[in-house]
MDAnalysis code that builds the backbone (N, CA, C; Angstrom):
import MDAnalysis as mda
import numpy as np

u = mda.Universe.empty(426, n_residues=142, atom_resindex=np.repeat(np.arange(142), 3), trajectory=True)
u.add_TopologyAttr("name", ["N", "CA", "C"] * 142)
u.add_TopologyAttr("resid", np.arange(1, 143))
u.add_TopologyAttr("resname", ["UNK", "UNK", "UNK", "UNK", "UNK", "UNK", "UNK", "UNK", "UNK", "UNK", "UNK", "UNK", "UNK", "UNK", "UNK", "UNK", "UNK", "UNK", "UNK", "UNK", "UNK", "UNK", "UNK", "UNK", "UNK", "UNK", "UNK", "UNK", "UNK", "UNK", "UNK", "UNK", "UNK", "UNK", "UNK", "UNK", "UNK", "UNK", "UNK", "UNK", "UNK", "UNK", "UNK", "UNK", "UNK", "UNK", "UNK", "UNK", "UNK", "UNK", "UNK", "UNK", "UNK", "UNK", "UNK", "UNK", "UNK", "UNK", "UNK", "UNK", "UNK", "UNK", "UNK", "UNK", "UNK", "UNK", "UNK", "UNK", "UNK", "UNK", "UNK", "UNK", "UNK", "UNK", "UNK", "UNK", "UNK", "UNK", "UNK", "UNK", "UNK", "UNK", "UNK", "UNK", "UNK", "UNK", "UNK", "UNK", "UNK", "UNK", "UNK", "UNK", "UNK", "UNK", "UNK", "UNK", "UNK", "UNK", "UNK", "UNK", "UNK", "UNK", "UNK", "UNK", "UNK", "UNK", "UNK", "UNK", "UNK", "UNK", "UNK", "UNK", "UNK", "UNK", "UNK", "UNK", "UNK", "UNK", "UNK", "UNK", "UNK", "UNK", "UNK", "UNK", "UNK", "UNK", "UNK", "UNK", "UNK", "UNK", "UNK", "UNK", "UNK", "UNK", "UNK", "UNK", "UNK", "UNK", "UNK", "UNK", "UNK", "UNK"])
u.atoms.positions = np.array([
    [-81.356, 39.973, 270.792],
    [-80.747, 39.435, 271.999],
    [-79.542, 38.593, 271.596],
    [-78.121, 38.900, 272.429],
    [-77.071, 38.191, 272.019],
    [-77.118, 36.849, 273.019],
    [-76.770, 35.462, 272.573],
    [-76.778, 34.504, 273.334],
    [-75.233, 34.700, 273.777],
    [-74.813, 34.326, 275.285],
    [-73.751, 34.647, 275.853],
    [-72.920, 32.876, 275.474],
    [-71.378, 33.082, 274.838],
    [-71.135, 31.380, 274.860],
    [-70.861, 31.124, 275.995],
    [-71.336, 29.994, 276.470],
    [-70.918, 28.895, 277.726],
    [-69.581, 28.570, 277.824],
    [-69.252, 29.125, 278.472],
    [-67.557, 29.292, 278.766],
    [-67.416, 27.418, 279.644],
    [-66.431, 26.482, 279.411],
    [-66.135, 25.515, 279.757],
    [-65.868, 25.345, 280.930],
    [-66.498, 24.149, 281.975],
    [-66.059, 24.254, 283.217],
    [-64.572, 23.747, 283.278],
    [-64.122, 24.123, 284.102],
    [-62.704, 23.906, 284.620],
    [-63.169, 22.288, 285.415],
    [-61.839, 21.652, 284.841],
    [-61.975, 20.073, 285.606],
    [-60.995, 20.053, 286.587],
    [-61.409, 19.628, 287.576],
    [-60.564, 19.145, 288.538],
    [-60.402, 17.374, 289.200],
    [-59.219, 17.224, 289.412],
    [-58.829, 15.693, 289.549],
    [-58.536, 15.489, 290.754],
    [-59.538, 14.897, 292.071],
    [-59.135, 14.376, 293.053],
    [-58.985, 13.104, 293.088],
    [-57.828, 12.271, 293.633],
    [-57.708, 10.576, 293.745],
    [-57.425, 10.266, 295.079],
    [-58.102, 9.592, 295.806],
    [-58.287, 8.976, 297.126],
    [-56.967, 7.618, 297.414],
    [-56.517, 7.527, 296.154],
    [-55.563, 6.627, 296.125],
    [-54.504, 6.242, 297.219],
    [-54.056, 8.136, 296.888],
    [-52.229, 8.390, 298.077],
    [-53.069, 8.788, 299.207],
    [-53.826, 8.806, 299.651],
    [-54.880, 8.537, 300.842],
    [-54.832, 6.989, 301.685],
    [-55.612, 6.377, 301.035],
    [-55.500, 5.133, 301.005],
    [-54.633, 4.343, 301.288],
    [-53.839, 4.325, 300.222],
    [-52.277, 3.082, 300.423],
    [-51.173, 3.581, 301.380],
    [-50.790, 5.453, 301.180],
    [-49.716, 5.656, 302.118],
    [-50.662, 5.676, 303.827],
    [-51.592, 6.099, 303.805],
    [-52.314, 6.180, 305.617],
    [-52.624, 4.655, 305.998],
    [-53.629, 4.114, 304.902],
    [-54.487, 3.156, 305.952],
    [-53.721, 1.466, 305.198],
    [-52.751, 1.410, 304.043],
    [-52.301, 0.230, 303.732],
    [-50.662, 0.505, 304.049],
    [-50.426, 2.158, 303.979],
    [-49.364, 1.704, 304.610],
    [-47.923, 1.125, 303.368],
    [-48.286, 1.450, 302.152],
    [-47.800, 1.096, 300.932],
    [-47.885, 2.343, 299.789],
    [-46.778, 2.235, 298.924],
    [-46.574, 3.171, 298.293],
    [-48.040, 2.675, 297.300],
    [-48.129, 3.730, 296.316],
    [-49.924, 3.760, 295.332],
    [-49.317, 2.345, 294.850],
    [-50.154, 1.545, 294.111],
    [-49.735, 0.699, 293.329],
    [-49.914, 1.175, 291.581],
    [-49.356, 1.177, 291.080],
    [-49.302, 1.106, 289.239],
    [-50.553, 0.525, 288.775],
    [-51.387, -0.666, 289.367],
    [-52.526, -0.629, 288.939],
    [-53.654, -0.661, 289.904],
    [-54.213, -0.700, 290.083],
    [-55.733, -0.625, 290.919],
    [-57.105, 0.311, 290.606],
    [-57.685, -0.524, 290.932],
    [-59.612, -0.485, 290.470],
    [-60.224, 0.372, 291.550],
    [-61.306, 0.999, 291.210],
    [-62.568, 1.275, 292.615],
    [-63.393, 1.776, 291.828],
    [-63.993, 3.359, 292.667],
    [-65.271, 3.254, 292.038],
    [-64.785, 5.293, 291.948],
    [-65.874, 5.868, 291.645],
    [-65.315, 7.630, 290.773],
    [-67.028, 7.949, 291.394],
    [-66.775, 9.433, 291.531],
    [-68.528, 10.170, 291.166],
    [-67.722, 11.658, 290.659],
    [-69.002, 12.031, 289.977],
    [-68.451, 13.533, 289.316],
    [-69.316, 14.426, 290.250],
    [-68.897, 15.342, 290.798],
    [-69.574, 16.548, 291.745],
    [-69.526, 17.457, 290.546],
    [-70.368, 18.635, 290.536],
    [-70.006, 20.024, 290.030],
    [-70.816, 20.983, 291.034],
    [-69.975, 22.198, 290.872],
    [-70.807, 23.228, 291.245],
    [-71.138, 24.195, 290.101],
    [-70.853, 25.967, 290.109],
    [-70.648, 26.488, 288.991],
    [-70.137, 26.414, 287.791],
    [-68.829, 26.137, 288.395],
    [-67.561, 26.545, 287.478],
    [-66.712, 25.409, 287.575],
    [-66.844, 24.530, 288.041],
    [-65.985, 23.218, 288.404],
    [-66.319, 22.173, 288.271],
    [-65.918, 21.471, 287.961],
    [-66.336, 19.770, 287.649],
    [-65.370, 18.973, 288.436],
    [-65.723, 17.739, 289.561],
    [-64.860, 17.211, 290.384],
    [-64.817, 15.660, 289.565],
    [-63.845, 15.224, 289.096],
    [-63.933, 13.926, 288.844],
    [-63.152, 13.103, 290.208],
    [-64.011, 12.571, 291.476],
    [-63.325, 11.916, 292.355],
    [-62.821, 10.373, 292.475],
    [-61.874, 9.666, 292.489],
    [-61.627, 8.563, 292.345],
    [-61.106, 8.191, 294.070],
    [-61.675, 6.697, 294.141],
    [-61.205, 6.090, 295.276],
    [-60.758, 4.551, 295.150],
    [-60.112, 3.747, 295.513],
    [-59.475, 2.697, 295.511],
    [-60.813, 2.211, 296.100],
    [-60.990, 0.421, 295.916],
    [-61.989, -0.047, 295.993],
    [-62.195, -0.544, 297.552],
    [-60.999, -0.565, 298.145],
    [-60.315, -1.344, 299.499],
    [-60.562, 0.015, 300.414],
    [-60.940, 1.321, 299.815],
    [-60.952, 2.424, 300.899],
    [-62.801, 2.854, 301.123],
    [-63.051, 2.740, 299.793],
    [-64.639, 3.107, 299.996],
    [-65.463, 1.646, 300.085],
    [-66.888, 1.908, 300.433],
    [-67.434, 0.904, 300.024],
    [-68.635, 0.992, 298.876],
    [-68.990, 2.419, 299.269],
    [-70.267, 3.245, 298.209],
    [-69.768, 4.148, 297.782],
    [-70.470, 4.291, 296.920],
    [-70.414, 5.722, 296.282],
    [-70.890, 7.428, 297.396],
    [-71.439, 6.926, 297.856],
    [-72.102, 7.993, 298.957],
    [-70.951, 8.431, 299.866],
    [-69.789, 7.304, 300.256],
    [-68.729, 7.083, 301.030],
    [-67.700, 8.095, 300.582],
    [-67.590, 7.949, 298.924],
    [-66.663, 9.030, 298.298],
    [-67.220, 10.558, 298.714],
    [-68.143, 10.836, 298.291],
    [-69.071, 12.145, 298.309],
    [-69.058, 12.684, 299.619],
    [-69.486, 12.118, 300.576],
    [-69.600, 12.434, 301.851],
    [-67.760, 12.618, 302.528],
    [-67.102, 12.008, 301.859],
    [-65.568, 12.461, 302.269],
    [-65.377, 13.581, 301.843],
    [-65.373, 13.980, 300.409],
    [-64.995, 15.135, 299.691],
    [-65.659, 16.774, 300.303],
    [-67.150, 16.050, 300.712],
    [-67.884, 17.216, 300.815],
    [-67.167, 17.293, 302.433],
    [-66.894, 16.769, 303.075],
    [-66.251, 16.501, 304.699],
    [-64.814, 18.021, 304.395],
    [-64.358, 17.053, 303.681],
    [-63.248, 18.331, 303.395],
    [-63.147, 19.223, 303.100],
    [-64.258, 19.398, 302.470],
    [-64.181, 21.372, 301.491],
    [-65.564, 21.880, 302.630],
    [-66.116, 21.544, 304.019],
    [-67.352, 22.108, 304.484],
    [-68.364, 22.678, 303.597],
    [-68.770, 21.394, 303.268],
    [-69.988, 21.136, 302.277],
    [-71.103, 20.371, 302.841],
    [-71.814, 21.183, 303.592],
    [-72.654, 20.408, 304.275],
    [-74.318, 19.468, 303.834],
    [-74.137, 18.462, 304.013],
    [-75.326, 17.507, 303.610],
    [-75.326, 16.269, 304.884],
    [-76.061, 15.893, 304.601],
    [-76.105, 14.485, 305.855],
    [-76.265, 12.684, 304.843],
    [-75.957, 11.902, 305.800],
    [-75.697, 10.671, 305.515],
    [-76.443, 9.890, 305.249],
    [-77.525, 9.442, 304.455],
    [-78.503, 8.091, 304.534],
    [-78.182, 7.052, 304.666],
    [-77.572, 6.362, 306.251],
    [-77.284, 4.656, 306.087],
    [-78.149, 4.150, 305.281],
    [-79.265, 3.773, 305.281],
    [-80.371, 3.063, 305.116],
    [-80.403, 2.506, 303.605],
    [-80.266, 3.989, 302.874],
    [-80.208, 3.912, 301.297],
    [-78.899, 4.507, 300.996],
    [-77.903, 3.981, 301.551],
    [-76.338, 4.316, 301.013],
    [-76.244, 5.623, 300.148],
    [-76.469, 7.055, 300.657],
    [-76.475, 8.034, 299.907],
    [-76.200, 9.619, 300.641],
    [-75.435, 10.071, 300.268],
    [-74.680, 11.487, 300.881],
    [-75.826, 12.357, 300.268],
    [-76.833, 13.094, 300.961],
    [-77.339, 14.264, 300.277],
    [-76.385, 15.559, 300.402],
    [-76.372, 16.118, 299.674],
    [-75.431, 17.900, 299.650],
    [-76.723, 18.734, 299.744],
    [-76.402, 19.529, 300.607],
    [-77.520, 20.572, 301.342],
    [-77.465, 21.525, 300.093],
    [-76.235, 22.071, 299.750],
    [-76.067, 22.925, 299.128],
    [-76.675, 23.059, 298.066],
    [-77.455, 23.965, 297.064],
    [-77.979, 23.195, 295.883],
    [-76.853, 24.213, 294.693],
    [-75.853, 24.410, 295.075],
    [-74.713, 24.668, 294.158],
    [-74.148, 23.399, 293.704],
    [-74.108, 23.000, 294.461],
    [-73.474, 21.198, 294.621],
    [-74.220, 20.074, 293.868],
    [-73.649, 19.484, 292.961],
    [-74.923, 18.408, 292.443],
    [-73.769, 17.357, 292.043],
    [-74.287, 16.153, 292.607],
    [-73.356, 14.862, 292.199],
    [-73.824, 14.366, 290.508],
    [-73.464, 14.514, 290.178],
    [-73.763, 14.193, 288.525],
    [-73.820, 12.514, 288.297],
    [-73.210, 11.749, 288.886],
    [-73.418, 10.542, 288.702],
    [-72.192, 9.748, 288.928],
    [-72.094, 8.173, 288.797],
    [-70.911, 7.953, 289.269],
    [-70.551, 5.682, 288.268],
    [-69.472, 6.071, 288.949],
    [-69.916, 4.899, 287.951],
    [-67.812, 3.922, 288.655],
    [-67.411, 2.617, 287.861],
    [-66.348, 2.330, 288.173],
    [-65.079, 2.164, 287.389],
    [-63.913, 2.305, 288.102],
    [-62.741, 2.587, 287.036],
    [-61.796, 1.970, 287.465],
    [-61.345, 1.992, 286.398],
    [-59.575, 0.573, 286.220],
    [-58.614, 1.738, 285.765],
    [-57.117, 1.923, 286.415],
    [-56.069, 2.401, 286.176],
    [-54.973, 1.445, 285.933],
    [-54.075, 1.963, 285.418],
    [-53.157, 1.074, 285.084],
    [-52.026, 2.380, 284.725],
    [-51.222, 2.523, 285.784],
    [-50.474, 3.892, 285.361],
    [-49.424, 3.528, 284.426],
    [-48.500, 2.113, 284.230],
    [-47.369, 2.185, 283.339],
    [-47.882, 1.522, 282.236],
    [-49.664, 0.791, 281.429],
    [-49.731, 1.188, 280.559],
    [-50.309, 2.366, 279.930],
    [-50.779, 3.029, 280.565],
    [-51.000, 4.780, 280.986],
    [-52.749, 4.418, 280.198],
    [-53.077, 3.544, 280.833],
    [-54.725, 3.204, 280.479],
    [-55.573, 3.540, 281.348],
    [-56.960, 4.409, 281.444],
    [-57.776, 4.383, 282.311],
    [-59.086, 3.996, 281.853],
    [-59.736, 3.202, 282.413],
    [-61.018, 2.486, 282.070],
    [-62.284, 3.095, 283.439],
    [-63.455, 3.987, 282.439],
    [-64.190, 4.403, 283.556],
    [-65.846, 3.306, 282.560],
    [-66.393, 2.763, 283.920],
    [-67.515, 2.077, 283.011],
    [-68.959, 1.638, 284.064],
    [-69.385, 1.102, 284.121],
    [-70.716, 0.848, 285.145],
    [-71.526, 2.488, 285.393],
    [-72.299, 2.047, 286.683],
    [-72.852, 3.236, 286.977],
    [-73.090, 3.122, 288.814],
    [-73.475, 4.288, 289.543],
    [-73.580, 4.031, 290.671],
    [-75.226, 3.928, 290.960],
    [-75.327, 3.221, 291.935],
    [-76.634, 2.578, 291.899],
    [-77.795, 3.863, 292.757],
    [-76.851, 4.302, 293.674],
    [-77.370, 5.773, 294.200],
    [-77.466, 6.968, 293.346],
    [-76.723, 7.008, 292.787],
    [-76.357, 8.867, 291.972],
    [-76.952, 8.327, 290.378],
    [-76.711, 7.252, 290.000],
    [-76.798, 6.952, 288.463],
    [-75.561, 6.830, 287.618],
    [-75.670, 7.032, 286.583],
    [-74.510, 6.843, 285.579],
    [-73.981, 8.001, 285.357],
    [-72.575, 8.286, 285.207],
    [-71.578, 9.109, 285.383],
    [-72.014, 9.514, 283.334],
    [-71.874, 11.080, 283.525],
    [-72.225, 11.946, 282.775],
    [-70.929, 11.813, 281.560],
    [-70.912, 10.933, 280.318],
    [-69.651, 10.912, 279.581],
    [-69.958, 12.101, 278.488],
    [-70.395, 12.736, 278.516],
    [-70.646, 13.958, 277.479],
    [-68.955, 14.870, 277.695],
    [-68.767, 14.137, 276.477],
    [-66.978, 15.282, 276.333],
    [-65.981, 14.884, 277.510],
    [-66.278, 13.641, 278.415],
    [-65.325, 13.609, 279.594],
    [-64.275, 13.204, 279.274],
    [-64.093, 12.235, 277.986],
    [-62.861, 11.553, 277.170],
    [-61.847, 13.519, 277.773],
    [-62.303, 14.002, 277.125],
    [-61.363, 15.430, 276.605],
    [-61.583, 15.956, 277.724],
    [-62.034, 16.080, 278.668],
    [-61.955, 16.610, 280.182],
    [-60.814, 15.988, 280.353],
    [-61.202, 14.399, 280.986],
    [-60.175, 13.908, 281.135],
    [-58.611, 14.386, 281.185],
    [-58.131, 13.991, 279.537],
    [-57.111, 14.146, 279.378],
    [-56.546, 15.594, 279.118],
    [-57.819, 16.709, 279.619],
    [-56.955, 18.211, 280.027],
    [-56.261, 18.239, 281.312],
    [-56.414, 16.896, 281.940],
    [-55.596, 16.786, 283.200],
    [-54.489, 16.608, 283.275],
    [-53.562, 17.408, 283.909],
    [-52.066, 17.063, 283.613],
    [-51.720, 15.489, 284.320],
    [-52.211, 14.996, 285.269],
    [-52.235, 13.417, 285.602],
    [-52.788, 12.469, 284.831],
    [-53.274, 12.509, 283.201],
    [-53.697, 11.587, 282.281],
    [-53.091, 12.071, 280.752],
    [-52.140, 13.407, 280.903],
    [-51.655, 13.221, 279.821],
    [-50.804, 12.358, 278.886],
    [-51.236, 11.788, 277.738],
    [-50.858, 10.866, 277.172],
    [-51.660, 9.740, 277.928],
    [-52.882, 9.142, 277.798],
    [-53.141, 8.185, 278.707],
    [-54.451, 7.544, 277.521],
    [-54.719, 6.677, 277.038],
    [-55.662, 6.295, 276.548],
    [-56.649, 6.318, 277.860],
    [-57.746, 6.769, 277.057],
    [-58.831, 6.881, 278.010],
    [-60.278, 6.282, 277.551],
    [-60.770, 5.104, 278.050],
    [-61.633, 4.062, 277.651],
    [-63.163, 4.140, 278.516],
    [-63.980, 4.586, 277.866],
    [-65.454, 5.111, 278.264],
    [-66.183, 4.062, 278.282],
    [-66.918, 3.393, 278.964],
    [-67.693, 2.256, 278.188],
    [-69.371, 2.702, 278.582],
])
């Protein structure tokens, strides 16, 4: 029996940022600002989502937007701050919080989310920076 190699998921980079500052602050992004990230995957994709800290308040808040947009249907738990995804293609991998700093081209991802758990750092350094929006960017895991 031949073992088939595991072909690499493709990363993808959504940021809630130019969301945020140009709609609801009304201000160009700022060069630095904090919030909080969760990683979605399905098959073939890995979502690293970032949101400014002033736009979300949970982690469930990010998830439940993203999945809003691509008709990904799951429902809302006020109670216990948590987006379930119906789908079981869909799995939030974990989530955790991050510091940008675009003109010293630093990104700091570290904590964990108290709903989903701790954000999955296995190889994300090098995910990461296959993103054309972190090339050249020190990238700080904690």
């Amino acid at each position: 029996m031949i073992a088939k190699e595991k072909t690499e998921m493709k990363v993808v980079f959504v940021d809630y940022s130019e969301t945020y500052y140009s709609n609801a602050a009304k201000t160009d992004v700022l060069d630095k600002y904090a919030g909080k990230f969760v990683q979605i995957r399905n098959d073939s994709t890995e979502y690293l989502i970032l949101s400014p800290k002033e736009f979300i308040r949970y982690h469930a808040d990010i998830v439940e937007r993203f999945c809003n947009e691509r008709g990904i249907k799951g429902v809302y738990n006020s109670a216990i701050k948590r987006f379930d995804i119906h789908d079981p293609a869909w799995v939030v991998a974990g989530g955790g919080k991050f510091e940008i700093d675009k003109i010293k081209k630093h990104l700091r991802l570290y904590d964990n989310s108290m709903t989903y758990g701790r954000f999955d750092s296995k190889r994300l350094r090098e995910k990461i920076l296959s993103i054309n929006e972190f090339s050249g960017f020190d990238v700080n895991i904690e």
